[in-house]
C-alpha positions in Angstrom: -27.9 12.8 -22.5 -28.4 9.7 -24.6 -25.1 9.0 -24.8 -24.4 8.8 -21.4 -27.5 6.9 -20.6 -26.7 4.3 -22.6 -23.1 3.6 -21.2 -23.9 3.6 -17.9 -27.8 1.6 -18.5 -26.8 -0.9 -16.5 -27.2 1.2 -13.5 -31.0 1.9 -14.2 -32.3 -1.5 -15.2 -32.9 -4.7 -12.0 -30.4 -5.0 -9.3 -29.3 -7.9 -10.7 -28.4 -6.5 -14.4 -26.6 -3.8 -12.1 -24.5 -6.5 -10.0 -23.9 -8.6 -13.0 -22.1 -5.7 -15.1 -20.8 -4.4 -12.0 -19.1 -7.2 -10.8 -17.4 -7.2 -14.7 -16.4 -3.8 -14.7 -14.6 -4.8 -11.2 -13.1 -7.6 -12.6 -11.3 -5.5 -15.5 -10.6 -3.1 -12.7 -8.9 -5.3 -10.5 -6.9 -7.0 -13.3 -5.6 -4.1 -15.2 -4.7 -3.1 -11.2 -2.5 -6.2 -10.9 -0.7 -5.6 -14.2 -0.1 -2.2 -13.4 -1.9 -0.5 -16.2 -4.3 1.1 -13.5 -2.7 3.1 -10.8 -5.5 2.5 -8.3 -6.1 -0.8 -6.3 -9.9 -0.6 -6.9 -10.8 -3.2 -3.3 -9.7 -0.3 -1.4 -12.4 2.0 -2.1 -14.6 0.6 -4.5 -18.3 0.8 -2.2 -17.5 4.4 -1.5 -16.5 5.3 -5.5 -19.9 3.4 -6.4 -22.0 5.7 -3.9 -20.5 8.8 -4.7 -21.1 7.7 -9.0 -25.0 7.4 -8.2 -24.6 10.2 -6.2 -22.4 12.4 -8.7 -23.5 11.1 -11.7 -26.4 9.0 -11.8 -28.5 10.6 -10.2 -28.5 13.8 -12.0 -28.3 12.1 -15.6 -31.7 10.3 -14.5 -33.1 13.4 -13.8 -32.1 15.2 -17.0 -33.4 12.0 -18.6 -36.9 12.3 -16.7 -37.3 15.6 -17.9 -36.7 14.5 -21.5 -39.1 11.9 -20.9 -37.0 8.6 -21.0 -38.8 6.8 -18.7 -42.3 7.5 -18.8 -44.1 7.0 -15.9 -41.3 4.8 -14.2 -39.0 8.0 -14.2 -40.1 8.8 -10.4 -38.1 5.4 -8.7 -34.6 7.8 -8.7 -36.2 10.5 -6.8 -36.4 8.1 -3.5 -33.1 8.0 -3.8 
């Protein structure tokens, strides 16, 4: 559970830590697109692939990391979600 916390942190820290590595991990996206070493044009869907990894992935990982007790009291901001 760790493990995957820490690879995807990014994800649970200030909107604009989020938007910062996010926009980098487009980047890399959208170039490796354009020299054909990703099969996927990552503009075409990118919002909806984002929504359904919070939904999918984040989500439950911040759960499983709320019941280990990660995050302490400020575990509880993912369940408005």
């Amino acid at each position: 559970v760790f493990c995957h916390g820490a690879d995807v942190a990014h994800t649970m820290q200030s909107f604009s830590i989020f938007c910062k590595w996010n926009r980098r991990l487009y980047k890399e996206f959208y170039v490796a697109h354009l020299n054909e070493r990703l099969s996927f044009d990552p503009e075409e869907s990118w919002y909806e692939n984002q929504i359904g990894f919070f939904s999918h992935y984040i989500l439950p990982l911040a759960g499983k990391m709320k019941t280990c007790g990660v995050f302490s009291t400020t575990g509880n901001v993912f369940e408005y979600f």
